[in-house]
MARFI-723725 format. One record per residue (C-alpha): residue in three letters; x, y, z negated. Coordinates in steps of 0.02 Angstrom, whole numbers, plus 50000, padded with zeros to 5 digits. Each point is the difference from the previous one (the first is absolute). Example, Ala and Ser with C-alpha at 12.3 -4.5 7.8 and 13.67 -1.06 7.14 Angstrom:
<sites>
Ala506154977549610/Ser500695017250033/
</sites>
This chain:
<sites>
Unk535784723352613/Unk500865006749847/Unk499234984349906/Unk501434991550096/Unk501345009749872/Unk500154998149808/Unk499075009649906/Unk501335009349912/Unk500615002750182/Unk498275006850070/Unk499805012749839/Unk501855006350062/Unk499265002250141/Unk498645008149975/Unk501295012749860/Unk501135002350161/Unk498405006350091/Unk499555011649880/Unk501695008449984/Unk500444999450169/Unk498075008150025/Unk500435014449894/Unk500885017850016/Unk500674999849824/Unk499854994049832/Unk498804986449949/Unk499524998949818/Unk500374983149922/Unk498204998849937/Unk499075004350149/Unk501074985950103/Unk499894988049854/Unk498095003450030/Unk500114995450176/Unk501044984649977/Unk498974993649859/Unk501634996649908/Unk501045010649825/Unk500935013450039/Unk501344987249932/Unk499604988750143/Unk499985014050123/Unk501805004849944/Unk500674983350003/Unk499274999950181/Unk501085017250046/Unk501444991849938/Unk499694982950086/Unk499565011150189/Unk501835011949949/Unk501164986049964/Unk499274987350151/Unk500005015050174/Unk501645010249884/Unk500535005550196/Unk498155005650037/Unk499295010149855/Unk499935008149844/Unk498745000249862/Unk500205013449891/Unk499085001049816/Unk499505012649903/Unk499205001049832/Unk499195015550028/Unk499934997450192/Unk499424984350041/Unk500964989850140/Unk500655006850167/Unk500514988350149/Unk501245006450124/Unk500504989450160/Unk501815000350068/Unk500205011350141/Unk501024982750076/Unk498424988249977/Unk498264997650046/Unk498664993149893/Unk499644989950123/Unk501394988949966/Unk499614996349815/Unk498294995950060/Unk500724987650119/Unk501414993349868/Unk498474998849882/Unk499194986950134/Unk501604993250041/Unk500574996549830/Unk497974988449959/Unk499774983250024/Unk498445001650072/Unk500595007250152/Unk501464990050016/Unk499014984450001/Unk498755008250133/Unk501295005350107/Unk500944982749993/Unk498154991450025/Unk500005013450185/Unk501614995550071/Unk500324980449930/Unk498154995950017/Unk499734981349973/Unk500914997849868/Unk499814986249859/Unk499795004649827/Unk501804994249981/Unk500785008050128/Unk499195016749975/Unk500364998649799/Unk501854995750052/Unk499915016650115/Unk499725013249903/Unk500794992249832/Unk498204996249906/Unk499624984949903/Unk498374991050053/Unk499075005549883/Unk500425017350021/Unk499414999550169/Unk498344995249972/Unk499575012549881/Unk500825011850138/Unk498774994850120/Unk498434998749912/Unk500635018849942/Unk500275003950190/Unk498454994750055/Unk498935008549860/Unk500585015150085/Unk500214996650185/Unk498094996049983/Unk499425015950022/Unk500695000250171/Unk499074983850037/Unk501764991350009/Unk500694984149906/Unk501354990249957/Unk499974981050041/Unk501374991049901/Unk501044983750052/Unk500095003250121/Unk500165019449991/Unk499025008450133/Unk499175017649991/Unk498024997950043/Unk498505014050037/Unk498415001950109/Unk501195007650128/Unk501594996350080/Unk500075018950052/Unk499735005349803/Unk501344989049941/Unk501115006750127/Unk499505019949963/Unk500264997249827/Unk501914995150024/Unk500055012250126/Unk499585012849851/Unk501054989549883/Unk501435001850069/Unk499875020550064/Unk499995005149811/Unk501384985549971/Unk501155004250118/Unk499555014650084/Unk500805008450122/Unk501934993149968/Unk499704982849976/Unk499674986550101/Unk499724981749933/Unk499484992050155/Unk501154988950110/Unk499315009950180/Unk501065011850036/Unk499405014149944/Unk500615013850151/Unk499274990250130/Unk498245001049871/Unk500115017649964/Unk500175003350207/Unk498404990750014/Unk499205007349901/Unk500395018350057/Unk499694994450155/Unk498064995349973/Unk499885015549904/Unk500345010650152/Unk499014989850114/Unk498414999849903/Unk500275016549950/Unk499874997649794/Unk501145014549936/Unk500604988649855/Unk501235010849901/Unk501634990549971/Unk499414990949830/Unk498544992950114/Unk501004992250144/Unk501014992049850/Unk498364993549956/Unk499714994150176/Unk501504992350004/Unk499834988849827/Unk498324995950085/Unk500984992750151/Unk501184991849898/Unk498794991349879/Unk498864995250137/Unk501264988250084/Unk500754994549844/Unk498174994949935/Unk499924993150198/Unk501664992150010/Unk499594990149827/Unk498514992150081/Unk498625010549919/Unk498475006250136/Unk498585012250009/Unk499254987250131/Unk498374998149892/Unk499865018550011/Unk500125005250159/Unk498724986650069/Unk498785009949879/Unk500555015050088/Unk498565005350144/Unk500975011750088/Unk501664992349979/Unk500544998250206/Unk499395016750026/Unk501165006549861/Unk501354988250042/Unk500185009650173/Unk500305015249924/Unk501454996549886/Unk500864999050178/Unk501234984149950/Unk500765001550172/Unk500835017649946/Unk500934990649878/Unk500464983750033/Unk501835002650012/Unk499985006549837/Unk499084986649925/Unk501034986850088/Unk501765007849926/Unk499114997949835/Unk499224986149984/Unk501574989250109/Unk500684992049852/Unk498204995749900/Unk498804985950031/Unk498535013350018/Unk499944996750196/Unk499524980449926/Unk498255009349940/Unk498605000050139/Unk499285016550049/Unk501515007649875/Unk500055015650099/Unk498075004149967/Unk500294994649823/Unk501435014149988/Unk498635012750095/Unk498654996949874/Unk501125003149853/Unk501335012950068/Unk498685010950122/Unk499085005549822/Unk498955014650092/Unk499254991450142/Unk499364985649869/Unk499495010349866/Unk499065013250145/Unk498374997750036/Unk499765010450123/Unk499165014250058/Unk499384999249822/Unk501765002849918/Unk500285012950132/Unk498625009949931/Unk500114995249824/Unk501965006149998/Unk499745015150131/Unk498535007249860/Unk501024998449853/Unk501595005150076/Unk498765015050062/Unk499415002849834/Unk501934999249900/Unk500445013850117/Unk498575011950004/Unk500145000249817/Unk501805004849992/Unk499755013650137/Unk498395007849946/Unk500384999649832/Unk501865004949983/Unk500195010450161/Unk501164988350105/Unk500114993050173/Unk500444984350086/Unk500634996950192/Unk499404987550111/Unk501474987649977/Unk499884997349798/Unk497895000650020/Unk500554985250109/Unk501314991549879/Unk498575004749838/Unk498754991050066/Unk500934984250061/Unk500794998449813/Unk498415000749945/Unk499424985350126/Unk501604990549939/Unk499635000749840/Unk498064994850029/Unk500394984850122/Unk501164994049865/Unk499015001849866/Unk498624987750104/Unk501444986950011/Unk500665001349812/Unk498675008649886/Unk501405001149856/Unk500835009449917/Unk501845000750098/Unk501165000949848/Unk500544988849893/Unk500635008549828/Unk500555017050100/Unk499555010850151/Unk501145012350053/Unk498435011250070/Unk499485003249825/Unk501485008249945/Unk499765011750184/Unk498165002049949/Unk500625005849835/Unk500995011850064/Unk498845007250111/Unk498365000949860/Unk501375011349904/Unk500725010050136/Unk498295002050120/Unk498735000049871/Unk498575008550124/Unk500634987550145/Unk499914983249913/Unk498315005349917/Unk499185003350174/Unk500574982850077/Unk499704992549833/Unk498235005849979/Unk499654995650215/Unk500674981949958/Unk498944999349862/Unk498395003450099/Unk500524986650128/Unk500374986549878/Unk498315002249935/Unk499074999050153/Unk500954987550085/Unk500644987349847/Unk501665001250068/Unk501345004549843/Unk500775017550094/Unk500175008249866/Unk500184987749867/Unk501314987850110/Unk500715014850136/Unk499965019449915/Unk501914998249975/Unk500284990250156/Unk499055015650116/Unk500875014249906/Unk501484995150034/Unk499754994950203/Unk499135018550002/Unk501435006349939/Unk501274989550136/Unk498985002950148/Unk499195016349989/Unk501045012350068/Unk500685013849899/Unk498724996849864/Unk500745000949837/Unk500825016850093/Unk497985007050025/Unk499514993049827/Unk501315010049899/Unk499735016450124/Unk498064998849997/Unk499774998649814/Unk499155013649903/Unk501005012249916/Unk499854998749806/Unk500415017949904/Unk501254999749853/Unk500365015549891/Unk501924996149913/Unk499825007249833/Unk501644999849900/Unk500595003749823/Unk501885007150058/Unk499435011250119/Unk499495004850176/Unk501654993250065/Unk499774983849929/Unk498274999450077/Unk500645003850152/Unk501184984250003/Unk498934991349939/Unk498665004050137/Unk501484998150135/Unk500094982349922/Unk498084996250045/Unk500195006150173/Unk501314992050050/Unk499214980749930/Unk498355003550069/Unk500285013950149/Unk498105000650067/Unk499084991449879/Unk500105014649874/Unk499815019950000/Unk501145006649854/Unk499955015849915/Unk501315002649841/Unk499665014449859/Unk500515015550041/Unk499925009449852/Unk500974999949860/Unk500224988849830/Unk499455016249895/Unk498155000850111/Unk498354990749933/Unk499824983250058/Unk498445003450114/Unk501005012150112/Unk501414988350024/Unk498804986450063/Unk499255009850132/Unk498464994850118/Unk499224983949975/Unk500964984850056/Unk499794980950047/Unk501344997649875/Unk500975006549865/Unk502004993149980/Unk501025005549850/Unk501024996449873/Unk499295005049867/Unk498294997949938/Unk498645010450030/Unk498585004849936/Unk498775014350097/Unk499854984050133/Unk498834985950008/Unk501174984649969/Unk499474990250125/Unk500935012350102/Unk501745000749929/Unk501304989450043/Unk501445003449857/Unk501854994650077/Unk501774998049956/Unk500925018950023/Unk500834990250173/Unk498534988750059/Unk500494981649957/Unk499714987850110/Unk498694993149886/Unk499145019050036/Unk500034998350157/Unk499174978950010/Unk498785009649887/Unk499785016150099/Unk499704990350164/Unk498604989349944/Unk499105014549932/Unk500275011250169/Unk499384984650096/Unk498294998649876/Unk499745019550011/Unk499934998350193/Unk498904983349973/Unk498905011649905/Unk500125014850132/Unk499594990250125/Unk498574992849923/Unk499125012949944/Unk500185007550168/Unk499214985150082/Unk498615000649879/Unk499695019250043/Unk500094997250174/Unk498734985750018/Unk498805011749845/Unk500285013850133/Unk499334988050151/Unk498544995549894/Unk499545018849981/
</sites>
C-alpha cells in the first residue's frame, strides 16, 4: 500500500525505517545505496523528516559519522507514521469513500477539497494498489467493491488499528459500550486477546455495523457458506442482545434482514475462519512444536495456563489468516518494531521460533513465518509466563578476560561494568598482574572473549573487543550482539556434538 503515498514520501519512509532500524550511525553512502537516491538527496530528506515531526525527533549528521536518529522520549514513532497517512490524499479520499459512501463525483470532490480531475487520478492511483487485496474503487457514485464483503470490512478494520490505534475513535457508536462488548466475548470464548487485540475486536464491531447500517451485506456469502446455521448457533447471539440493541438503537442496521447473522459472520472471526477438528490439530501441532523448541533448546518451562493461552494465539492468528490472507498493515505494524526488539535482545529465542515457522510455512503454504514471525514473538513473549525472566537466567555464560592499559584497577571497573549490564550472560575475569608483566601473563587462560582498551596483539582478532576506557553505550549495543552470537555459536556446536555423539 505504500504506492498510495508520493514517492518522495515512500523513500522518507523507507530513510525513517532505516534509522529508526539502527543502533547508531548510518553512513550516508550505504543509506544513499538503499534509497537509490545522492547522498544530497538523502540529506535533503533528513532535513525535510527534522523540520516536519521537530517535537518527535532528531537527525543528527556527521561527516565522519554518518546520520544518527534519536526519538523524543515524549513521542512514539507511531504517531509520525500515522501523521504520515493522515497528512496523503490517498487515504483521505478512501476514508471519506468508507464513511460518506455514495457519493457523486461532485460531492465527494467538494468533500475533501479536490478538483475533479484530481480525483480521478486519485482513484485510478487507489485502485492500482488496493488491487492486490482483490478490492476496488467504483467512482460516481463512490462505493468500495471486492470478492468479499467480509475482506472489505477486515481491511478497514486493519485500516483504521494502525490509524487510530488505541486513543482514537472515529466512529459515531459509542465507543465504551463497543469496547465492553468486545471484552465481554473475549472472556466468554476464552481468546486471551491482549489489550491491543480487543481494540481490534472492537474496530471490528464498529465497522461491521457501520458497513451494515450503510446498507452494504455479506448475504451472497453466507448462502455459500455450508455450515453456516451450525456456526451461527455457536456465536450464542442470545448472550448479547442487550448489548447489541443499546448499540445499534439509533442506526437503521435492524432495517437489514438476518443483520444479526451478518454481524456473527464478520465479528465471530474464529468460528468462520475454523475448520474444525482440522484447525484444532493443525494449531495444537504447531503451538506444540513453538514450545518444544524454546524448552528443549534454551532450558525453559511453561505452565499449563500460558500452554493454553500459546496455542489459542496461535489458532487466532490461523482462523484469521483463512478469512483475510493479507498482509494486516497498511504502511506500518507496530509488531515489527516488538519483533525487532526481540531478534536483538533474544537472539537464540527468535531464531528457534523463526526457524519452526519456517518449516511450517513450507509444508503447509501458509506465510508463518513470512506474514506472522513478529506477530508470535511478541504474543510468546505476553503470554508465556515469566519467559523473558527464564530466557535471560538460562542463557549460556560467555567468558571475558578485561585487559587494560592503566592497570589492574581499571580492569577491575571496567569488568564491574560488564557484570553489572549483562549479570548471567557473562563470566568475567580482569588482569591481575601488573602493567610492567608480558602481555601473555596478563591475559590468562583462554577466554570466549577478550575486552580492552587498547589493542592487542598475542590474540586472534576475532576475539577482541577494543572499548572506550568507561564502556560507551555504543560498547555496550556492540558488546551485546556479540555475547548473544558467541552463545548462538555455543549452543550450536553443542547441538552438533550431541546428535555426532548419538550417531556413535
Amino acid at each position: 500500500m505504500e504506492q498510495l503515498i508520493t514517492t518522495e514520501m515512500t523513500r522518507r519512509i523507507l530513510l525513517l525505517n532505516l534509522l529508526y532500524g539502527a543502533d547508531d550511525w548510518l553512513t550516508t553512502e550505504k543509506l544513499a545505496a538503499r534509497l537509490h537516491c545522492s547522498t544530497k538527496t538523502v540529506f535533503a530528506d533528513c532535513r525535510y523528516i527534522e523540520e516536519r515531526w521537530p517535537d518527535q525527533l532528531t537527525i543528527e549528521t556527521s561527516k565522519k559519522s554518518g546520520i544518527k536518529l534519536t526519538i523524543s522520549t515524549y513521542h512514539s514513532i507511531h504517531d509520525i507514521y500515522v501523521d504520515i497517512i493522515k497528512r496523503s490524499d490517498s487515504f483521505t479520499l478512501m476514508e471519506a469513500i468508507f464513511f460518506h459512501p455514495r457519493d457523486s463525483s461532485d460531492e465527494m470532490a467538494n468533500r475533501i477539497f479536490l478538483s475533479s480531475s484530481s480525483l480521478y487520478r486519485l482513484s485510478r492511483k487507489l485502485n492500482k494498489a488496493l488491487k492486490e487485496r482483490h478490492l476496488s474503487i467504483e467512482s460516481n457514485p463512490f462505493t468500495f467493491s471486492g470478492t468479499s464483503e467480509r475482506q472489505i470490512r477486515y481491511f478497514f478494520i486493519s485500516y483504521f488499528i494502525e490509524v487510530y490505534g488505541v486513543h482514537k475513535w472515529p466512529f459515531h457508536l459509542d465507543k465504551t459500550k463497543v469496547l465492553n462488548l468486545a471484552r465481554k466475548i473475549n472472556k466468554d470464548f476464552q481468546l486471551y486477546l491482549s489489550d491491543f487485540r480487543i481494540i481490534q475486536m472492537a474496530f471490528s464491531i464498529a465497522v461491521t455495523l457501520t458497513r451494515l447500517d450503510q446498507g452494504f451485506t455479506a448475504e451472497d456469502e453466507m448462502r455459500k457458506e455450508e455450515n453456516l446455521a451450525e456456526n451461527l448457533l455457536k456465536c450464542n447471539m442470545e448472550d448479547y442482545q442487550q448489548d447489541l440493541t443499546s448499540l445499534v438503537s439509533d442506526l437503521n442496521v435492524s432495517t437489514q434482514p438476518n443483520w444479526k447473522n451478518d454481524f456473527c459472520y464478520s465479528v465471530f472471526w474464529w468460528i468462520f475462519g475454523n475448520d474444525s477438528s482440522e484447525t484444532e490439530e493443525k494449531t495444537q501441532i504447531l503451538a506444540d512444536q513453538l514450545i518444544l523448541a524454546v524448552n528443549n533448546e534454551l532450558n525453559t518451562s511453561i505452565d499449563d495456563l500460558s500452554r493454553k493461552k500459546i496455542n489459542q494465539i496461535i489458532r487466532n492468528l490461523y482462523c484469521y489468516h483463512r478469512i483475510y490472507p493479507y498482509k494486516k498493515h497498511i504502511i506500518y505494524s507496530r509488531f515489527f518494531y516488538s519483533g525487532k526488539s526481540i531478534k536483538q535482545n533474544f537472539i537464540l529465542f527468535s531464531t528457534r521460533i523463526s526457524k519452526v515457522l519456517t518449516e511450517v510455512e513450507k509444508s503447509d503454504g501458509l506465510p508463518w513465518n513470512t506474514f506472522y514471525l513478529n506477530e508470535v514473538l511478541h504474543d510468546f513473549m505476553l503470554y508465556w509466563e515469566d519467559l523473558p525472566t527464564q530466557l535471560f537466567n538460562n542463557r549460556g555464560k560467555v567468558s571475558i578476560a578485561v585487559l587494560s592499559d592503566l592497570g589492574k584497577e581499571h580492569a577491575e571497573v571496567m569488568g564491574t561494568i560488564l557484570r553489572m549490564t549483562f549479570l548471567n550472560n557473562v563470566s568475567v575475569t580482569t588482569q591481575n598482574a601488573s602493567l610492567f608483566d608480558s602481555p601473555k601473563k596478563q591475559s590468562g587462560s583462554k577466554r570466549d572473549l577478550y575486552v580492552s582498551n587498547h589493542h592487542i596483539e598475542h590474540v586472534s582478532q576475532e576475539k577482541v573487543v577494543v572499548v572506550e576506557d568507561i564502556l560507551s553505550s555504543k560498547n555496550i549495543v556492540e558488546l551485546r550482539k556479540i555475547i548473544e552470537q558467541n552463545q548462538l555459536f555455543a549452543f550450536t556446536n553443542a547441538k552438533k556434538k550431541a546428535a555426532t555423539a548419538k550417531q556413535s
